[in-house]
N, C-alpha and C positions, 0 to 999 in steps of 0.2 A: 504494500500500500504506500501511493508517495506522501510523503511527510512537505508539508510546509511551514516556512522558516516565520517567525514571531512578525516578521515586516510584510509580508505577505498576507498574513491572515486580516494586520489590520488596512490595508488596503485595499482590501474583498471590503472587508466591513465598510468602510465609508464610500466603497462604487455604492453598495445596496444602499444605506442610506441615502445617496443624493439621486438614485434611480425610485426608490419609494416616494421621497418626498416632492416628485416630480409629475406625483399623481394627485390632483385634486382631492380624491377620497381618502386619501389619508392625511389631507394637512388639516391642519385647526381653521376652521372655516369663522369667519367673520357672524357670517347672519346663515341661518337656517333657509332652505329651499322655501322653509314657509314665508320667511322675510320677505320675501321676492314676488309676491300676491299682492295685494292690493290691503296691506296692513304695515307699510311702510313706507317713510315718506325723508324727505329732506329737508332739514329749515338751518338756514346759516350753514351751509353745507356740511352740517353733521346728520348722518343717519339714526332713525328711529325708529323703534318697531311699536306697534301698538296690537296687543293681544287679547280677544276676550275670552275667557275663559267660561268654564260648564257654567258657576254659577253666578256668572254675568259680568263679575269682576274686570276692569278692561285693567290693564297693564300699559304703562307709557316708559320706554326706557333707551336713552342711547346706544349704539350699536357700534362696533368697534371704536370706542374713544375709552382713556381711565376715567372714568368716570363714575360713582355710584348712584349714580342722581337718578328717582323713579318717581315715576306719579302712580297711583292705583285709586283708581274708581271704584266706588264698590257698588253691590248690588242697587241701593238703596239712591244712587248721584251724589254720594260725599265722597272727599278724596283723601290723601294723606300722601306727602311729599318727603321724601329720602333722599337725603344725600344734597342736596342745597342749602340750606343753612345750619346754623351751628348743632339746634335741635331737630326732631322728626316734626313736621306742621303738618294742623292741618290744614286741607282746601274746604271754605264752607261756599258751594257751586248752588247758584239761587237760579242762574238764568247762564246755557252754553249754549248758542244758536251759530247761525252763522249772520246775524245782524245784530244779537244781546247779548253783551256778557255781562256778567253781576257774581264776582269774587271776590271774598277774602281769605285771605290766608293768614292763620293766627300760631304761633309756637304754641306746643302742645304741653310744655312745661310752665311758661309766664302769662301763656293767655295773650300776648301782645301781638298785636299787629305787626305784621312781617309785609304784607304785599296787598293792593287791592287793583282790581282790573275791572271797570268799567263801561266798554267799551272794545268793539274788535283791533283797533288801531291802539290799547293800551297791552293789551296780549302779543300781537304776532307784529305791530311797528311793521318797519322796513324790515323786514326777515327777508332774506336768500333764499331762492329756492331748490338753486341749483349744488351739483354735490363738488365736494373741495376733496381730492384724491388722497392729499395728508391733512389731516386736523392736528396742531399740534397748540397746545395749552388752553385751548377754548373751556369757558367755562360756562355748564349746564344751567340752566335760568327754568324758573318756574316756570316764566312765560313760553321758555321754548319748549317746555313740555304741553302746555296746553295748545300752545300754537300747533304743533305734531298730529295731537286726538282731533283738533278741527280741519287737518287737513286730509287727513283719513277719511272723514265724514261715516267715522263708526257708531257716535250717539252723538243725540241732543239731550240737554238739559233744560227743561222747563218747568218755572214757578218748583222747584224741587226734586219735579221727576225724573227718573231716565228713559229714555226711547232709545232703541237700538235699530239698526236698521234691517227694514224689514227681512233683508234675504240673508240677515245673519242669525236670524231668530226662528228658521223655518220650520229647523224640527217641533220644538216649543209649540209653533201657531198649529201645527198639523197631530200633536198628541194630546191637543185641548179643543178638540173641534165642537166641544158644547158649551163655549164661554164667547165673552166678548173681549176685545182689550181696549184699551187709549191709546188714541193713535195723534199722531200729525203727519199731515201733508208737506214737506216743504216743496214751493214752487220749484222750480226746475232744479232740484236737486233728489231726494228721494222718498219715500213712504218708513217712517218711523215708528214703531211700536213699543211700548212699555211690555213685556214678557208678566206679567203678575197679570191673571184673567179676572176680570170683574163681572158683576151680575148683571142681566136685563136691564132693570131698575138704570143700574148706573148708565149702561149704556145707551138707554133712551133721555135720560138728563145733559147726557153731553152734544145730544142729536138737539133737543131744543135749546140747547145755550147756543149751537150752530159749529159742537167742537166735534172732530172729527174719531170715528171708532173702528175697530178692525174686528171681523168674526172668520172664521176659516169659509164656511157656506153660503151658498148665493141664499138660501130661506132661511138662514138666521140674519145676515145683511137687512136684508126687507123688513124681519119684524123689530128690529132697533129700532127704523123709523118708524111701524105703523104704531108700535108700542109708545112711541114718543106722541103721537098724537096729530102726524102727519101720512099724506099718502105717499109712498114711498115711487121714484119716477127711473127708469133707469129696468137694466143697469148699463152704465156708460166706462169707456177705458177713461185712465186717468193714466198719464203721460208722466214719467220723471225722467229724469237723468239717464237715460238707458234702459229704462224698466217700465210694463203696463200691468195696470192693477185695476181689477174691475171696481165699481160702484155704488152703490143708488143716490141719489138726491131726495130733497124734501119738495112737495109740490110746490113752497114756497121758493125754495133757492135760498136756503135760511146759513147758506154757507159749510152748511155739517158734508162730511163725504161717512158712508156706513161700506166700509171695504172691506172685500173678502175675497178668496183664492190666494193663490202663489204670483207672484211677481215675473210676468215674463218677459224676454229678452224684446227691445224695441226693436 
């Protein structure tokens, strides 16, 4: 058997290692293939991933930078900020649209005011949208974590609630096909749903305020409004961002949309 000499072995050894690490699948990958979906975004050309999780939890978090800096949403549209200031804060989110914001963030140890955002232009400013190949000393901002989750356009936040958007909540809408939810419409953007099913009752109160609700079925759609105490008109597509979602209106046109089915491609 030929024997090989101590210098030879170790330059076997490092041909293989720089023939391995020549292969994608074995190097330490930056972002996950899931990265690379439509839960990832750029602001001041740092990358960020934004994750929702089973129980709704979304995740805001830089992506190859040192950084520990994280936002996490919870179930409920309250947040809690890591790694940005001295202590853990939290975010108290009243309003996250993509025309209202209504934020403070308060240190979860003094209680004091850390950051307030008012406004889309006090959040995302002149942010960058494009990506910067080396980021090097950049440092993570509340703002550019929220700026990230609104550029996602994964949830809104309103008067407290969360809405998620519809085609991320599908299974959810499709294993509760005997409930109604709250919804919003945004104009040319997409069909948002709160995941927590509420009763008839509720759903025909939001149908006469003119606020808009989601059911999986075209005859539970109709009796939102007939329940509400309108004749129900439709059902009509409703147009967003890339997606159609069936209808009904109220005979009046009282502004409510009572939506139901799955989301499809425009």
């Amino acid at each position: 058997m030929k024997k090989f000499s101590h210098g030879k072995v170790i330059a076997v050894f490092l041909v293989l290692v720089l023939v391995v690490s020549s292969f994608p699948a074995f190097a330490s990958p930056i972002a996950s293939i899931h990265d690379l979906d439509d839960n990832y975004v750029f602001v001041d050309g740092v990358k960020f991933s934004v994750q929702t999780h089973e129980d709704y939890t979304v995740v805001v978090k830089p992506v190859g930078v040192n950084s520990d800096a994280k936002l996490v949403v919870d179930m409920y549209g309250q947040g809690t900020v890591y790694g940005v200031y001295y202590h853990t804060a939290n975010v108290h989110i009243n309003d996250l649209t993509f025309d209202t914001v209504d934020i403070v963030v308060t240190c979860q140890v003094t209680s004091e005011t850390l950051d307030t955002f008012g406004s889309i232009s006090s959040v995302m400013g002149d942010s960058y949208d494009g990506q910067i190949s080396i980021v090097i000393g950049i440092k993570i901002t509340t703002g550019m974590l929220i700026t990230a989750l609104l550029k996602t356009a994964t949830i809104i936040i309103v008067a407290g609630a969360k809405f998620h958007a519809i085609s991320t909540v599908t299974d959810t809408l499709r294993s509760q096909q005997g409930w109604w939810f709250e919804a919003h419409v945004v104009k040319k953007r997409d069909v948002y749903v709160n995941p927590f099913p509420i009763c008839i009752d509720a759903a025909a109160h939001r149908i006469r305020n003119g606020i808009d609700v989601y059911t999986f079925t075209k005859s539970k759609a109709r009796k939102a409004v007939t329940h509400a105490g309108f004749r129900a008109e439709g059902p009509e597509w409703h147009t967003a961002a890339g997606v159609q979602l069936q209808h009904f209106h109220t005979h009046t046109r009282n502004g409510s949309h009572s939506l139901f089915g799955l989301p499809r491609p425009r």
